[in-house]
BALUMNU-127880 format. One record per residue (C-alpha): residue in three letters; residue number from 1; x negated, y, z negated. Coordinates in nm, 2 decimals. Layout:
<guses>
GUSE   res     n     east    north       up
GUSE   ala   NUM        X        Y        Z
...
</guses>
This chain:
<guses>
GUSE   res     n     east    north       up
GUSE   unk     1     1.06     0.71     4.28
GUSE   unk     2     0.90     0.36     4.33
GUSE   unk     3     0.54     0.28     4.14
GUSE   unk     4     0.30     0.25     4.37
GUSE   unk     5     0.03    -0.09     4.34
GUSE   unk     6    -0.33    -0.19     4.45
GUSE   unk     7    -0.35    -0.54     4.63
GUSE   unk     8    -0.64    -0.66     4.84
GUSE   unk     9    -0.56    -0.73     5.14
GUSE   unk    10    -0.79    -0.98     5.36
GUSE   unk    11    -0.77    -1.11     5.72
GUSE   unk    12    -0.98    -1.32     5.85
GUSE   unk    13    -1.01    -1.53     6.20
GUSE   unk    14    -1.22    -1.78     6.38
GUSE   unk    15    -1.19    -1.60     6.72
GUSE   unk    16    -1.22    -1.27     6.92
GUSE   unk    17    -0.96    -1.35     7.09
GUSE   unk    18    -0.66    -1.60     7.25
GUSE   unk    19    -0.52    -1.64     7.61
GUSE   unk    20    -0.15    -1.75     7.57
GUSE   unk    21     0.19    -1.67     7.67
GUSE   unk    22     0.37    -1.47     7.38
GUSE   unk    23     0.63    -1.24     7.30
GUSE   unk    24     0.49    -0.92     7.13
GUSE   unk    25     0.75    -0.78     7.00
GUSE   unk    26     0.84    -1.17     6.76
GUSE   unk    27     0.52    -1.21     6.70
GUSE   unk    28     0.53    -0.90     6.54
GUSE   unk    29     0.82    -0.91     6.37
GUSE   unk    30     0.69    -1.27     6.21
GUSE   unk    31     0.39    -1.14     6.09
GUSE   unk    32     0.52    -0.88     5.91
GUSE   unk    33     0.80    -1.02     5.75
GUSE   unk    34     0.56    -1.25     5.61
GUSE   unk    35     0.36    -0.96     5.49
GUSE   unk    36     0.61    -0.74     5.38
GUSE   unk    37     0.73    -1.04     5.16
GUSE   unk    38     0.36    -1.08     4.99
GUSE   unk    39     0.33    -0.78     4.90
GUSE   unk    40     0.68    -0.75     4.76
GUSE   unk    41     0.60    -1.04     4.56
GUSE   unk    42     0.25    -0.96     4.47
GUSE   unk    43     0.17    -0.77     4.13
GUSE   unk    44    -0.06    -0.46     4.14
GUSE   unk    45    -0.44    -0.64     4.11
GUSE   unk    46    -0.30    -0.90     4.33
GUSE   unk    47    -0.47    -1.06     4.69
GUSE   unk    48    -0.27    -1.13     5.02
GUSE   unk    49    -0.47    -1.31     5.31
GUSE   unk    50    -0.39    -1.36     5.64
GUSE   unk    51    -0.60    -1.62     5.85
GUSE   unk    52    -0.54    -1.67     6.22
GUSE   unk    53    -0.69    -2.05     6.36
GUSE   unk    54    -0.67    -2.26     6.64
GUSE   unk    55    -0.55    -2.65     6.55
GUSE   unk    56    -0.45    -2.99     6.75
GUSE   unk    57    -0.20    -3.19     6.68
GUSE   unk    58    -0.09    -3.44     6.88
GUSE   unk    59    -0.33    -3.31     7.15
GUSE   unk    60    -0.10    -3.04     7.15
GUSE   unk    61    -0.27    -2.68     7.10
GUSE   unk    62    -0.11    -2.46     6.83
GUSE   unk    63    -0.21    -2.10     6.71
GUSE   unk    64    -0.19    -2.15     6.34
GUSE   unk    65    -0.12    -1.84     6.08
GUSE   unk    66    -0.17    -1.84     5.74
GUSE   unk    67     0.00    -1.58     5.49
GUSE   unk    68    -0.11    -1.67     5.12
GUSE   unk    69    -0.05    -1.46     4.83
GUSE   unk    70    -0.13    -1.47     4.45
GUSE   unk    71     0.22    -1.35     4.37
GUSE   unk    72     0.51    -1.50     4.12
GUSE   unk    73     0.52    -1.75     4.33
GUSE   unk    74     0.83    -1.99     4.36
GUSE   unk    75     0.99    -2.30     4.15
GUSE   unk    76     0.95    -2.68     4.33
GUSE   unk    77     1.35    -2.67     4.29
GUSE   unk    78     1.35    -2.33     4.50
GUSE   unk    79     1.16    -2.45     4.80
GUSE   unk    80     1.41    -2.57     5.00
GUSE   unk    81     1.61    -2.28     5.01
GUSE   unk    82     1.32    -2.05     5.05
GUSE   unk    83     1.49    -2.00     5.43
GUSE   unk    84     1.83    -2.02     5.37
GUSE   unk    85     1.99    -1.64     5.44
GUSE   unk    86     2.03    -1.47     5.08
GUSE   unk    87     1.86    -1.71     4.91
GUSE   unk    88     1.64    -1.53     4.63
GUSE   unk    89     1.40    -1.75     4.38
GUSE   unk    90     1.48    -1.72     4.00
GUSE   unk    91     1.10    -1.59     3.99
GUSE   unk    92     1.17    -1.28     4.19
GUSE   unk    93     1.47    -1.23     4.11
GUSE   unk    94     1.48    -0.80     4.04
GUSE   unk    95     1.17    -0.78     4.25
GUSE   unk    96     1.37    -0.65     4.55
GUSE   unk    97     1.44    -0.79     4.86
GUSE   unk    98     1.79    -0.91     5.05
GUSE   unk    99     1.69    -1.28     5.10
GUSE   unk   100     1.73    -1.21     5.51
GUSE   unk   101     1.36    -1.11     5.62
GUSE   unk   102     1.24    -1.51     5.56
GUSE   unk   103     1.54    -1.66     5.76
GUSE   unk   104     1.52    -1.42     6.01
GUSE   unk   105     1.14    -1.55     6.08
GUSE   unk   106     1.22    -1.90     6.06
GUSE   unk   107     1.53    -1.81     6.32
GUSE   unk   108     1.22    -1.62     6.52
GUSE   unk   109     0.95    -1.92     6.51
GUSE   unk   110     1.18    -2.22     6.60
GUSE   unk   111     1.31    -1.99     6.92
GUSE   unk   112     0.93    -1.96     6.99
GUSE   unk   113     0.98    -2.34     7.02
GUSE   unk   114     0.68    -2.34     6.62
GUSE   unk   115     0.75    -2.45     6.29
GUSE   unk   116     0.66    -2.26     5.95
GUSE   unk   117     0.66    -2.39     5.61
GUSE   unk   118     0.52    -2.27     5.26
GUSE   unk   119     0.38    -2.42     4.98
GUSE   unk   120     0.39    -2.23     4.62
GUSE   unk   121     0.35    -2.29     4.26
GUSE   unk   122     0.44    -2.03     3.99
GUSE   unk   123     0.18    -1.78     3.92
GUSE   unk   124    -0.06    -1.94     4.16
GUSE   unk   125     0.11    -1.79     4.45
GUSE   unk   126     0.27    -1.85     4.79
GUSE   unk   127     0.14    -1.95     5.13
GUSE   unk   128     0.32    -1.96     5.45
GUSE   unk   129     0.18    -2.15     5.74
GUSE   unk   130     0.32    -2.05     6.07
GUSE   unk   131     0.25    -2.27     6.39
GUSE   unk   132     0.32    -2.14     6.74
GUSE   unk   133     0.27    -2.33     7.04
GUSE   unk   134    -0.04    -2.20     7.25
GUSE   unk   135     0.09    -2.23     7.64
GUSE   unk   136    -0.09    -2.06     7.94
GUSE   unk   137     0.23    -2.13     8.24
GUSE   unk   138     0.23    -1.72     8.30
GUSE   unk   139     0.03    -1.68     8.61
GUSE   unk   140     0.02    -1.29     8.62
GUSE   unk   141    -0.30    -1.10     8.48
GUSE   unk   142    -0.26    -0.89     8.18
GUSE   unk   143     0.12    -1.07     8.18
GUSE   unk   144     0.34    -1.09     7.84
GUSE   unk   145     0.63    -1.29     7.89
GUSE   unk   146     0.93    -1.15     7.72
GUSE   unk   147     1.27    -1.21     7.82
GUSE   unk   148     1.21    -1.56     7.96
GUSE   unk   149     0.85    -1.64     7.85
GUSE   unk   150     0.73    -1.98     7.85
GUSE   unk   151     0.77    -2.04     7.47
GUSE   unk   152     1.13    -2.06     7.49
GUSE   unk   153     1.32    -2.30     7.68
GUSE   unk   154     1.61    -2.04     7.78
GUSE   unk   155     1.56    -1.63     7.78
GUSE   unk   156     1.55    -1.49     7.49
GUSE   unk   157     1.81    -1.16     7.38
GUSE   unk   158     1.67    -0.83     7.32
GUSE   unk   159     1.76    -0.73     6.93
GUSE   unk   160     1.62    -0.37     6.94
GUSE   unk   161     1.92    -0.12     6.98
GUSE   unk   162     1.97     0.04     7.34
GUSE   unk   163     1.97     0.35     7.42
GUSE   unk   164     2.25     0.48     7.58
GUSE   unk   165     2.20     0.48     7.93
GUSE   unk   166     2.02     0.14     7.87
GUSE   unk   167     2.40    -0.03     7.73
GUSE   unk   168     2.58    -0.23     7.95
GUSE   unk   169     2.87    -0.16     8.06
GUSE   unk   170     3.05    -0.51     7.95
GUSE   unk   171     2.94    -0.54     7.61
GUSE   unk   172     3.14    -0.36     7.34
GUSE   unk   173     2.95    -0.05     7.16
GUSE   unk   174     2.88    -0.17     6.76
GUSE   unk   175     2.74     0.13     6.55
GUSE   unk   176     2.57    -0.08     6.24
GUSE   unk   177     2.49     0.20     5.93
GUSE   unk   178     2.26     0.03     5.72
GUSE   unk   179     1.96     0.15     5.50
GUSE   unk   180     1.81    -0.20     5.49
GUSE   unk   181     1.60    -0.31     5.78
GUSE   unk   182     1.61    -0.69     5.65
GUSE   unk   183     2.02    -0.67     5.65
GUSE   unk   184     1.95    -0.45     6.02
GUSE   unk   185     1.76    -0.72     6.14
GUSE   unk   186     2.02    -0.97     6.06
GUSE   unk   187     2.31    -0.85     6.20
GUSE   unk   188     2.11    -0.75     6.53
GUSE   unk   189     1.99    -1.09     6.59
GUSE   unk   190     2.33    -1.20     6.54
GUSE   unk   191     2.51    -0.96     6.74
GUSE   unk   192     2.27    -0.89     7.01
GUSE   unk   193     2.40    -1.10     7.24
GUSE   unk   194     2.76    -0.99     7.22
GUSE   unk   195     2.74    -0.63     7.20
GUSE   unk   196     2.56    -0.30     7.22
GUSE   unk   197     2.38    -0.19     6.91
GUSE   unk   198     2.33     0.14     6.81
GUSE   unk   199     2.24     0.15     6.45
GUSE   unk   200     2.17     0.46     6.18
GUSE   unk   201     1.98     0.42     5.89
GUSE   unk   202     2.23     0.63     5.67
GUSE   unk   203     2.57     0.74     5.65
GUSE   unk   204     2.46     1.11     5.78
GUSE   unk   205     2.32     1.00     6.11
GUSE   unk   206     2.61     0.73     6.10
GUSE   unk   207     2.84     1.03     6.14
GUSE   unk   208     2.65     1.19     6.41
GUSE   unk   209     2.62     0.89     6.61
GUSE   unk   210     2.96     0.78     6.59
GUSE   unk   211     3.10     1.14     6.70
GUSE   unk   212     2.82     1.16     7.00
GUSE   unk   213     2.87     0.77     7.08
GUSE   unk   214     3.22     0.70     6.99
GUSE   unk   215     3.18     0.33     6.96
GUSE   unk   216     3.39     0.02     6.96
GUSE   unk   217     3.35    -0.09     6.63
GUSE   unk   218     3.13     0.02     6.28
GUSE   unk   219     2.97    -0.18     6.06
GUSE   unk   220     2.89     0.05     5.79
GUSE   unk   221     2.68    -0.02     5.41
GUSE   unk   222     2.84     0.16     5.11
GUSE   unk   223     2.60     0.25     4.91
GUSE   unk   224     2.36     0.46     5.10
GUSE   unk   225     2.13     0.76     5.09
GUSE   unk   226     2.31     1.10     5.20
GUSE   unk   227     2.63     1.01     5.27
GUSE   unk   228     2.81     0.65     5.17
GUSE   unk   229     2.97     0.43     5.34
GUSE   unk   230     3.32     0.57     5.19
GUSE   unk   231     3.25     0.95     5.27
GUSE   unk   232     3.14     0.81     5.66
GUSE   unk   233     3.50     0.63     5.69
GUSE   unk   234     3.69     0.91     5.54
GUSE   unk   235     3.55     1.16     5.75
GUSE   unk   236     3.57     0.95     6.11
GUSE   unk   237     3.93     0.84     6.04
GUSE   unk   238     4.01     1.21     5.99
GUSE   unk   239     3.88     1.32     6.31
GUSE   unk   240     4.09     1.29     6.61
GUSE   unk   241     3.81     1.17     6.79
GUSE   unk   242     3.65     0.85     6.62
GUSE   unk   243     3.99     0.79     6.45
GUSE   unk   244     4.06     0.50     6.64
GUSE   unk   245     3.75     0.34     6.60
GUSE   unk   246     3.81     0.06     6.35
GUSE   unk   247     3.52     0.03     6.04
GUSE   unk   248     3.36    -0.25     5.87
GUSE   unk   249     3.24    -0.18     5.50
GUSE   unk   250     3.01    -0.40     5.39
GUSE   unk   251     2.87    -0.42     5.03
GUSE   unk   252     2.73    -0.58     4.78
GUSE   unk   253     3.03    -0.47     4.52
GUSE   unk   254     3.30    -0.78     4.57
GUSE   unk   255     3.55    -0.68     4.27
GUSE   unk   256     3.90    -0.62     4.39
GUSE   unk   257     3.89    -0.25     4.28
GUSE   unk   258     3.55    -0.19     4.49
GUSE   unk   259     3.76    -0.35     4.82
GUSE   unk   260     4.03    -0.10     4.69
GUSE   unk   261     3.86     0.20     4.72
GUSE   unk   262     3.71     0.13     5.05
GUSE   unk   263     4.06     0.07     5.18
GUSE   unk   264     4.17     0.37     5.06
GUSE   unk   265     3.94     0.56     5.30
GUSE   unk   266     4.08     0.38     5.59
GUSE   unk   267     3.84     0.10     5.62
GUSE   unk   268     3.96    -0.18     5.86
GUSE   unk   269     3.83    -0.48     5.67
GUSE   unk   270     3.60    -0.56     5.39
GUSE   unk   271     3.33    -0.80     5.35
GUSE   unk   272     3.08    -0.85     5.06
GUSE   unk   273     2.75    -0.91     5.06
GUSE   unk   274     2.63    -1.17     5.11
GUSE   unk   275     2.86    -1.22     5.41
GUSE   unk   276     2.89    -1.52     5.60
GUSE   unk   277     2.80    -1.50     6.00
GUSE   unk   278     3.13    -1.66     6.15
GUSE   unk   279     3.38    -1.46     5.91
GUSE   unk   280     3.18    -1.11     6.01
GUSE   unk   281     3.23    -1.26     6.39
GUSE   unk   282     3.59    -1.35     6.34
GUSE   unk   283     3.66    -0.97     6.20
GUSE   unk   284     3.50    -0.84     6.44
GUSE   unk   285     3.72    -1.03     6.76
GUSE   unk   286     4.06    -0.97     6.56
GUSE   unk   287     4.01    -0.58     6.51
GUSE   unk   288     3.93    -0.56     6.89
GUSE   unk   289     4.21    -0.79     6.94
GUSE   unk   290     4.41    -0.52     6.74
GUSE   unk   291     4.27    -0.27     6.97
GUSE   unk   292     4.40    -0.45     7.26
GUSE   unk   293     4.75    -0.42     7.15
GUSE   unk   294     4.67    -0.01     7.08
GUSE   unk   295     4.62     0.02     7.46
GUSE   unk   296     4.94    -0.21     7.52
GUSE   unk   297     5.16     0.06     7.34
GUSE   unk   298     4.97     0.35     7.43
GUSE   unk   299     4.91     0.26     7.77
GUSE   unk   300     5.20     0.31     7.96
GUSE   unk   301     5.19     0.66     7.96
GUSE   unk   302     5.59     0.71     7.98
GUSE   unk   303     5.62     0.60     7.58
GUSE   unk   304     5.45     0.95     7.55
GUSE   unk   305     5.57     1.12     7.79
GUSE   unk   306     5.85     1.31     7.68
GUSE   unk   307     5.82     1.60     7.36
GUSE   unk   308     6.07     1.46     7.14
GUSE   unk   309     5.82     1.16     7.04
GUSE   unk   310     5.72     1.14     6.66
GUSE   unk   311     5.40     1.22     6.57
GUSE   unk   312     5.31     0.90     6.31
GUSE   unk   313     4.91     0.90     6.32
GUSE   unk   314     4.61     1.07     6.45
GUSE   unk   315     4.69     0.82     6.81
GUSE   unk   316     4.99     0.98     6.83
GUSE   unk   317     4.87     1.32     6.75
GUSE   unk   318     4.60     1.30     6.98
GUSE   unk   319     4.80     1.17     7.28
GUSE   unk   320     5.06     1.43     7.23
GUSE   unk   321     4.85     1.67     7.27
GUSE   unk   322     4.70     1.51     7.57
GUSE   unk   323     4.96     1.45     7.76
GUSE   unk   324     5.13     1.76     7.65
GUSE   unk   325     4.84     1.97     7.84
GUSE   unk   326     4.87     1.67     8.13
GUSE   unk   327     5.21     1.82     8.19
GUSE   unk   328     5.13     2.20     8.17
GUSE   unk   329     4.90     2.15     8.48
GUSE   unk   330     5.09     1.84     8.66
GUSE   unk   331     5.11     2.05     8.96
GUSE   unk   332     4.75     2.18     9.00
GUSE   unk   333     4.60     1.96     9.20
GUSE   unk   334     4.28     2.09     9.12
GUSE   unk   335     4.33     2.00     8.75
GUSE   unk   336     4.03     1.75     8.66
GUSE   unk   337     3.91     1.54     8.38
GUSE   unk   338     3.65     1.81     8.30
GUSE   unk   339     3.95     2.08     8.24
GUSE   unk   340     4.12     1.86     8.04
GUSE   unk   341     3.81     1.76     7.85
GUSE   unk   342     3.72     2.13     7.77
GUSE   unk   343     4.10     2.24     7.66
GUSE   unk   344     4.09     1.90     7.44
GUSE   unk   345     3.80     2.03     7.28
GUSE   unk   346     3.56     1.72     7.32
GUSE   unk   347     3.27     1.65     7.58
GUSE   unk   348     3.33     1.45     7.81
GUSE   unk   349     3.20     1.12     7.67
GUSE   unk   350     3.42     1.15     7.39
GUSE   unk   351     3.72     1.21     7.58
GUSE   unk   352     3.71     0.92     7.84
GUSE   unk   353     3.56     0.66     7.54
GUSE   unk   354     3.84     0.80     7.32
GUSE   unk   355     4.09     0.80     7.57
GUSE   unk   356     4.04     0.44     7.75
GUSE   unk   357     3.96     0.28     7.37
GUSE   unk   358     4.35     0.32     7.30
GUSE   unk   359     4.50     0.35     7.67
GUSE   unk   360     4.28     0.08     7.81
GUSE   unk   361     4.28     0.36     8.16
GUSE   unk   362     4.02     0.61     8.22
GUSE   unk   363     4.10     1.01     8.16
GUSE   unk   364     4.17     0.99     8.57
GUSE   unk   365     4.37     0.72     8.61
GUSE   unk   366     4.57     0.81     8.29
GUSE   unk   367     4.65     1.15     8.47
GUSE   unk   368     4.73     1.00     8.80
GUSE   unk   369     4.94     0.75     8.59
GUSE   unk   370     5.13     1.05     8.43
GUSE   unk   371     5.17     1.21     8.77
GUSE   unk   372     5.32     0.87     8.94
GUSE   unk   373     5.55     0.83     8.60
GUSE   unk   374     5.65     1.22     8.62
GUSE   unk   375     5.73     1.18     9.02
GUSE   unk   376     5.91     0.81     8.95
GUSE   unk   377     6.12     1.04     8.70
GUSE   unk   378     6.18     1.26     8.97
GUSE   unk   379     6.29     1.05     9.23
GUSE   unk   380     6.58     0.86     8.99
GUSE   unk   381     6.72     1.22     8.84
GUSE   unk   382     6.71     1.46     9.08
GUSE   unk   383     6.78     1.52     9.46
GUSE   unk   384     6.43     1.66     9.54
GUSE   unk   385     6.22     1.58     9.89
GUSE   unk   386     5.96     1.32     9.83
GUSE   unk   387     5.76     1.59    10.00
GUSE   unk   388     5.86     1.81     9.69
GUSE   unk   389     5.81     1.58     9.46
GUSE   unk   390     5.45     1.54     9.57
GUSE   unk   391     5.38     1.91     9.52
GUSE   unk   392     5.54     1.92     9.21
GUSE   unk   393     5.29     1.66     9.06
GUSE   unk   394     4.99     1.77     9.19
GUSE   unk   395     4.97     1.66     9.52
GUSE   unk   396     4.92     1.91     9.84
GUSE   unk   397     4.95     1.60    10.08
GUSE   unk   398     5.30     1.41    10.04
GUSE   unk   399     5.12     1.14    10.29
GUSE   unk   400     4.81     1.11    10.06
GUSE   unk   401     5.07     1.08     9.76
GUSE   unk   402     5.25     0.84     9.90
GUSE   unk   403     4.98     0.61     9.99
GUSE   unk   404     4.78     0.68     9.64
GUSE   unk   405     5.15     0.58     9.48
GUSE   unk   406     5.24     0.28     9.71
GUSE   unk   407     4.88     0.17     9.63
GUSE   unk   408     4.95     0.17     9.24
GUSE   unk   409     5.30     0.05     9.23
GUSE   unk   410     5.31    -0.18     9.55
GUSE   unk   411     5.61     0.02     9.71
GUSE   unk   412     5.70     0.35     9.89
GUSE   unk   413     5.84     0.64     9.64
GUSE   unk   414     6.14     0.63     9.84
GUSE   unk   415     6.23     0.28     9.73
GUSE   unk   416     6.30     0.44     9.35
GUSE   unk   417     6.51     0.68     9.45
GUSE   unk   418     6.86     0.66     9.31
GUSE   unk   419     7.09     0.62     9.61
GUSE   unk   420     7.38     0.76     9.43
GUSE   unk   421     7.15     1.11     9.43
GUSE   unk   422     6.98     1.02     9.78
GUSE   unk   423     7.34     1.00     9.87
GUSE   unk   424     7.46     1.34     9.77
GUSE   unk   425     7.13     1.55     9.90
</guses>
């Protein structure tokens, strides 16, 4: 359990209050990284200040904010690296921390169009001195600007996760499992842009999320509370349903054996902590360019067609069994996704993200696709009707299948049969 310490804390300010266009949620998120870090770095008896002013520089107005400590403090060789991501001083060094929460502000300030730097002397203390610019373009009463405020001089991404319903439908669905809300931060602000981010604080939720969400991609911590990063990867690469989904371990262990283990439980790639931005990136775009060949075998639903296919992995497994129950109701044509769904076992989120994640096709079109393949089959090996054909597929209207399959293949059914066949019927 972590000692608990007594430090003073003190605000002070020169004013009531300040008309200017800001973003609420950075602000926020500056103010108390900067705190956060004082106090990590402050010893029990300690003092941590903040003081909000008003200053002109260059007849430009700026709302200036002062965070000063009498912490550890940091070396004159550290200070330029007191921003860098990672970057811990030898002075707190075992104090705690990830080195992410400062660059994260700095990333934060200079997209508010401000500047922050710190001053710091061992055992005298820190200060950081944060400077925003103070605009009024926001004509609106009571108006925040957020996505496109006037601070910035193009809109600004949203790092929060999404909920669900919020996601769009474009963007790729990243679970991040991480205990550390420094490391959190990080990789949403880096992300953000690029994907939707669900994230779990530990590998328990992780679990849950991943089987309710089934994402595109996890970016999972090892060592966490509840379950690890190992025990989350074993158990969602053993489950038919997130099986597919490839998994990034991260941790701060970068021995070979440690990269070992975490391939043993079916982990996709490996990074250590600290991990650099562009190689996370790059892993990230070749695993779903991996997953893009998945859906180029699996897709064309005649390679699992037939029985006789071997059952290699959990893919193969799964789409056996799909298209196995696919086949024992080919000619119902009131057969729907939600049937298959429930004889699959899965709701019906999991399903269709399962099923177009290594198909590429949705649960419908993958059935009509199996249909069309089963009636193409038909039509070069036997000397059925078109018109039975269509019934024996699913369809009660031979003219509503034959437009439904000329619209999918470009030609009429009658242009696959086998005229040796056609010919003896």
């Amino acid at each position: 359990m972590a000692s608990s310490k007594k430090i003073t804390l003190n605000f002070d300010s020169p004013f009531t209050s300040l008309e200017m266009d800001y973003d609420e949620d950075k602000i926020q998120q500056i103010i108390n990284n900067q705190l956060s870090n004082a106090i990590k770095f402050t010893k029990s008896g300690g003092k941590v200040g903040l003081f909000v002013n008003q200053v002109t520089v260059d007849d430009c107005d700026f709302l200036e904010i002062h965070i000063k400590d009498t912490g550890v403090g940091v070396v004159k060789e550290d200070l330029p690296f007191i921003f860098d991501r990672y970057f811990q001083s030898e002075l707190q060094a075992g104090m705690g921390g990830t080195g992410i929460g400062l660059a994260l502000t700095r990333e934060l300030v200079e997209l508010m169009k401000g500047e922050i730097r710190v001053q710091s002397e061992p055992n005298w203390g820190t200060e950081f001195i944060t400077r925003l610019p103070i605009t009024q373009l926001c004509t609106t009463p009571g108006c925040q600007i957020e996505h496109q405020h006037c601070l910035a001089a193009e809109p600004c991404e949203e790092w929060l996760p999404v909920s669900p319903d919020q996601m769009q439908g474009d963007k790729p669905i990243v679970l991040i499992v991480e205990d550390n809300e420094g490391v959190i931060h990080y990789m949403q602000s880096i992300l953000g842009a690029t994907y939707n981010l669900l994230v779990a604080m530990n590998g328990r939720e992780g679990i849950k999320l991943a089987l309710q969400h089934i994402p595109d991609m996890i970016l999972s911590d090892v060592m966490m509370p509840e379950t690890s990063g190992f025990t989350l990867c074993n158990t969602l690469k053993s489950d038919e349903r997130t099986s597919h989904i490839p998994i990034i371990l991260l941790t701060a262990k970068a021995d070979i054996s440690s990269r070992v283990e975490g391939l043993k439980h079916g982990a996709d790639a490996y990074l250590s902590k600290p991990f650099e931005k562009d190689e996370l990136l790059v892993r990230m775009k070749k695993l779903l360019e991996l997953r893009a060949a998945l859906q180029e075998k699996y897709g064309n639903t005649s390679v699992t067609l037939h029985p006789e296919v071997v059952i290699e992995n959990l893919e193969d497994q799964f789409l056996a069994k799909f298209n196995g129950i696919i086949r024992q109701h080919l000619d119902d044509e009131a057969f729907s996704v939600s049937n298959l769904s429930k004889l699959m076992c899965m709701s019906h989120t999991q399903m269709y993200r399962k099923v177009k994640a290594i198909t590429g096709k949705t649960p419908s079109n993958y059935i009509r696709a199996v249909r069309f393949e089963t009636a193409i089959h038909l039509l070069q090996n036997t000397n059925l009707q078109i018109q039975e054909i269509a019934y024996q597929v699913g369809f009660s209207d031979p003219n509503y299948f034959s437009r439904m399959f000329r619209q999918d293949y470009g030609r009429a059914p009658g242009s696959f049969r086998n005229p040796i066949l056609a010919i003896g019927s």
